[in-house]
PyMOL commands that place a pseudoatom at each C-alpha (Angstrom):
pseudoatom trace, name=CA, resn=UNK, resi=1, chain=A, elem=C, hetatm=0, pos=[0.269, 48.106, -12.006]
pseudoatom trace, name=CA, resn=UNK, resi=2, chain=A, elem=C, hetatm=0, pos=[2.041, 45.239, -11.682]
pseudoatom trace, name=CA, resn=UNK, resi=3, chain=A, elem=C, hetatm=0, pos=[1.014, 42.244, -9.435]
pseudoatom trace, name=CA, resn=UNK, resi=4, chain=A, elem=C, hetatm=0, pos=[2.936, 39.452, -8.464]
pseudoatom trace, name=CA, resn=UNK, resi=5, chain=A, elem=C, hetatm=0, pos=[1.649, 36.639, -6.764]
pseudoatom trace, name=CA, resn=UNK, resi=6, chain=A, elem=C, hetatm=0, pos=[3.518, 34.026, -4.745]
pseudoatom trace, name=CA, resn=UNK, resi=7, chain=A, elem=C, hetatm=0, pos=[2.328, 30.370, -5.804]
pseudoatom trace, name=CA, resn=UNK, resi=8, chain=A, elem=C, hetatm=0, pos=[1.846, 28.162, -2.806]
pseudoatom trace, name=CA, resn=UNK, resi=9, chain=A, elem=C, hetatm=0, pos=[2.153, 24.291, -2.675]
pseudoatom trace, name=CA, resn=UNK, resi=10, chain=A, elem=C, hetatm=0, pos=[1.223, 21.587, 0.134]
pseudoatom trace, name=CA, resn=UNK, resi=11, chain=A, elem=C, hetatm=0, pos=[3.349, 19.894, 1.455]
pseudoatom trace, name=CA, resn=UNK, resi=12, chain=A, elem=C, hetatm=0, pos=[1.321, 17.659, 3.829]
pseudoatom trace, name=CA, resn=UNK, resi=13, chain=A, elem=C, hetatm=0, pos=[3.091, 14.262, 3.976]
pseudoatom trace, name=CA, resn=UNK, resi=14, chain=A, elem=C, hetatm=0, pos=[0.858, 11.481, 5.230]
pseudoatom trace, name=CA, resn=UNK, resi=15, chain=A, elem=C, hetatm=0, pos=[2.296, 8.045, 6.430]
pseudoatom trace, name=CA, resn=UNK, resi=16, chain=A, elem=C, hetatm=0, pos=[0.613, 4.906, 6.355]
pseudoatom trace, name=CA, resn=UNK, resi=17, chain=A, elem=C, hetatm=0, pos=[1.812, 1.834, 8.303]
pseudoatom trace, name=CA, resn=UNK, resi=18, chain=A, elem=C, hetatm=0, pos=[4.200, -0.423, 6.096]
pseudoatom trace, name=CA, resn=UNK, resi=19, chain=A, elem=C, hetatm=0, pos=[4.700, -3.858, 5.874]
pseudoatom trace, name=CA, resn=UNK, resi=20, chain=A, elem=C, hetatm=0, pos=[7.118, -6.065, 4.379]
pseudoatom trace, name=CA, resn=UNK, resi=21, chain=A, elem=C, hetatm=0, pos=[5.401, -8.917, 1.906]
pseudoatom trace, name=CA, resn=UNK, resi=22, chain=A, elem=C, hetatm=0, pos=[7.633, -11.655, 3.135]
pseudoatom trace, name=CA, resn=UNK, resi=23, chain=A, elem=C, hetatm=0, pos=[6.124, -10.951, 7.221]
pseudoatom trace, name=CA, resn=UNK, resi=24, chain=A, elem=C, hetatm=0, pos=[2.666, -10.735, 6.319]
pseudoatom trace, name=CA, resn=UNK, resi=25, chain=A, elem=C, hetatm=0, pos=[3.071, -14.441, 4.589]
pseudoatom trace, name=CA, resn=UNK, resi=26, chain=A, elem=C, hetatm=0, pos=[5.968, -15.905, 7.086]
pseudoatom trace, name=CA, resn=UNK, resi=27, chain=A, elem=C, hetatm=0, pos=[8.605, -16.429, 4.560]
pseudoatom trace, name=CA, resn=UNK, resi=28, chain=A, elem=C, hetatm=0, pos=[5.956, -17.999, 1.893]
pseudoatom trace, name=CA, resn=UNK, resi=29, chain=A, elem=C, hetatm=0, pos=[4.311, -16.821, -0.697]
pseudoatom trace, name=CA, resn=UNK, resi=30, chain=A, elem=C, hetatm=0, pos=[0.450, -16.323, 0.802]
pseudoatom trace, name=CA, resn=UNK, resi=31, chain=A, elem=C, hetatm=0, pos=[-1.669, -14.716, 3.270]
pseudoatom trace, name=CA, resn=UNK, resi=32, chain=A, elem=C, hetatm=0, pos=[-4.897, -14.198, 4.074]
pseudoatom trace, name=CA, resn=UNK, resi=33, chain=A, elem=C, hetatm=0, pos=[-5.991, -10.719, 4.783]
pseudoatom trace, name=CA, resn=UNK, resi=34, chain=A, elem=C, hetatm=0, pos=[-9.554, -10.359, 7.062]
pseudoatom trace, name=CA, resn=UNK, resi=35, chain=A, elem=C, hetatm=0, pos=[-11.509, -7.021, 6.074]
pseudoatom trace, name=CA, resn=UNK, resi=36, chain=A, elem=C, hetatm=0, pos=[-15.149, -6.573, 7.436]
pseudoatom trace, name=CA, resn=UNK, resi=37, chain=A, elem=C, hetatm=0, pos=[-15.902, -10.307, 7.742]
pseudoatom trace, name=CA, resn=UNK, resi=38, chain=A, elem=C, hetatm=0, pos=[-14.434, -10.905, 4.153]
pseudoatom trace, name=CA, resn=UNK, resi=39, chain=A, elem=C, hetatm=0, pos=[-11.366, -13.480, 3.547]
pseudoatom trace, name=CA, resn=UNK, resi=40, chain=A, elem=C, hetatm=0, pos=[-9.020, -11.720, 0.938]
pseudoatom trace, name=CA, resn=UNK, resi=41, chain=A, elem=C, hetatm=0, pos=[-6.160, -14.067, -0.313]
pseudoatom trace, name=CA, resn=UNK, resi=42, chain=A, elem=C, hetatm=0, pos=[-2.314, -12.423, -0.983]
pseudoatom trace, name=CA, resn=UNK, resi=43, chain=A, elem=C, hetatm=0, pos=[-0.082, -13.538, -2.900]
pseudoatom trace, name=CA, resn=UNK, resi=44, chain=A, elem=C, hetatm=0, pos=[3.346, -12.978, -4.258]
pseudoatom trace, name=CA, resn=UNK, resi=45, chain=A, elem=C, hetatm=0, pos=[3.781, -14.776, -7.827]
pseudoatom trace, name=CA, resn=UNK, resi=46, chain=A, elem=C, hetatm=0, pos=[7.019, -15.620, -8.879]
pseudoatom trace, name=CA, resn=UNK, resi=47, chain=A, elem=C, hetatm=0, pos=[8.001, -12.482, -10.889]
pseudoatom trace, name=CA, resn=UNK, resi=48, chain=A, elem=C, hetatm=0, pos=[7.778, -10.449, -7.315]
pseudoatom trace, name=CA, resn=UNK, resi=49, chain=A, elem=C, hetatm=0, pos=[4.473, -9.021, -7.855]
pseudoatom trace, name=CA, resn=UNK, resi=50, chain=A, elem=C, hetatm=0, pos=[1.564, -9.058, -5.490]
pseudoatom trace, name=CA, resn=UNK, resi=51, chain=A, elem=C, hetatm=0, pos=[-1.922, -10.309, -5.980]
pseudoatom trace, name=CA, resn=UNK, resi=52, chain=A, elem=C, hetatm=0, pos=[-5.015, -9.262, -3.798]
pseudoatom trace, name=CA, resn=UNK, resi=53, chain=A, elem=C, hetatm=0, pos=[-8.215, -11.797, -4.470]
pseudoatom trace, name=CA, resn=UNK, resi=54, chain=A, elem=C, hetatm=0, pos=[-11.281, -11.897, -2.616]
for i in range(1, 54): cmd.bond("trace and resi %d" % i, "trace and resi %d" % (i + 1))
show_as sticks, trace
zoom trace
């Protein structure tokens, strides 16, 4: 007897709001992010990347 079985993926796409560096800091290169009463600092060094501090 041969059995074949089907394989079955998900394909369940989530989306999550998106935001553009340059908004969140107004053209600069910081902004301060408020989470549960906490202050976190981003930043965008000057090789493009972001930073998240607390």
């Amino acid at each position: 007897m041969n059995m074949h079985v089907a394989e079955t993926t998900s394909t369940t796409t989530e989306v999550f709001p998106t935001y553009h560096a340059e908004e969140l800091t107004r053209g600069g290169i910081q902004a301060r992010i408020l989470l549960n009463g906490q202050i976190y600092s981003l930043r965008i060094t000057r090789a493009g990347k972001l930073i998240l501090t607390k």
